[in-house]
N, C-alpha and C positions, 0 to 999 in steps of 0.2 A: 525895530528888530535889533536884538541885542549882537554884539560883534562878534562873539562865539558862533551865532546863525549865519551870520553874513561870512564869515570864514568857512563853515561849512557850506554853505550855497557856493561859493565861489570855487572849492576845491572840487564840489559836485560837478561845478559846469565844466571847469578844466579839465578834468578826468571823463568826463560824460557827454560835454555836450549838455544841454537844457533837454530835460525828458516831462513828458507831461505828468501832472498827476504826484501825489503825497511819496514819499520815500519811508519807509520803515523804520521803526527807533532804531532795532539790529542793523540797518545798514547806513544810517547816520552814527553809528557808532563804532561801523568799521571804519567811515573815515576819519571818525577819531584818532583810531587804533594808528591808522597808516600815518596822522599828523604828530603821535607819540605822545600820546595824552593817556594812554593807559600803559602806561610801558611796558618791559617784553616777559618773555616765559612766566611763569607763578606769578609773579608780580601783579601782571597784566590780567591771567586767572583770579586773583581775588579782587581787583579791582572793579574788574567787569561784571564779578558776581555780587559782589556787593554795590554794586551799581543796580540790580537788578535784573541786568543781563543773561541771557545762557551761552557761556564761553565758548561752546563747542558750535554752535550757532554764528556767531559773530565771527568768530576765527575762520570759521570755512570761507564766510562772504569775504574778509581780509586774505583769505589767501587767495582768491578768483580777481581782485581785484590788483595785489601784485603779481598775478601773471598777467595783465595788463589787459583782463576780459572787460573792464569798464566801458569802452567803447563798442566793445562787440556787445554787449546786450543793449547799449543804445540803439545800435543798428536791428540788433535782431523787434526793440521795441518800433521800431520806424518801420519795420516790415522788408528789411531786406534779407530777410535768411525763410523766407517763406513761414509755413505753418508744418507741425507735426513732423509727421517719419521724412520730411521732405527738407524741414530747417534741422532736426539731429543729422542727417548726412551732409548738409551743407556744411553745418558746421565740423563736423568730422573730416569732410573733404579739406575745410579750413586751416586744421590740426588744433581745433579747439574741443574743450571738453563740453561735449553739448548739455549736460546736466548742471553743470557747475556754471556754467551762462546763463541757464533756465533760473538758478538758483536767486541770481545776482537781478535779472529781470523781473523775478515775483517781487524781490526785496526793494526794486525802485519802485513798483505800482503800489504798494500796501498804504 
């Protein structure tokens, strides 16, 4: 495993928690984004597009993850915030944005 991966594995667990199951390029490459490997405004926009990337994609999961939703879609993948119209109120009750949790949750299963 090369140490680029192992720096990501490790920032994932740190931030996360160990979650089962494959993570998305989009949100292996948000945490890129948060280690300052694409750097910021435009910059970061062409980088990540020329990487392949869709900016507006990656930037949303970068911005769920500094409002510190990282651990809460852990949770919510562990099964603590229930299912359906039952986990969007929990999480609401929470004062989390329950779409942008959902978002960060598909992107760690993918």
């Amino acid at each position: 495993m090369s140490e680029v991966n192992k720096n990501l594995e490790n920032m994932a667990d740190e931030q996360l928690g160990t979650v089962a199951g494959g993570m998305s390029a989009e949100y292996l490459a948000a945490m890129d984004v948060m280690a300052g490997k694409y750097g910021n405004g435009e910059d970061r926009r062409r980088r990540l597009t020329a990487a392949g990337f869709n900016y507006d994609a990656v930037q949303h999961l970068v911005n769920g993850l500094a409002k510190g939703y990282g651990p809460v879609a852990a949770d919510v993948i562990n099964g603590r915030y229930g299912n359906n119209e039952y986990r969007i109120n929990a999480l609401r009750a929470a004062g989390y944005d329950p779409y942008l949790v959902q978002d960060l949750v598909n992107a760690m299963l993918k």
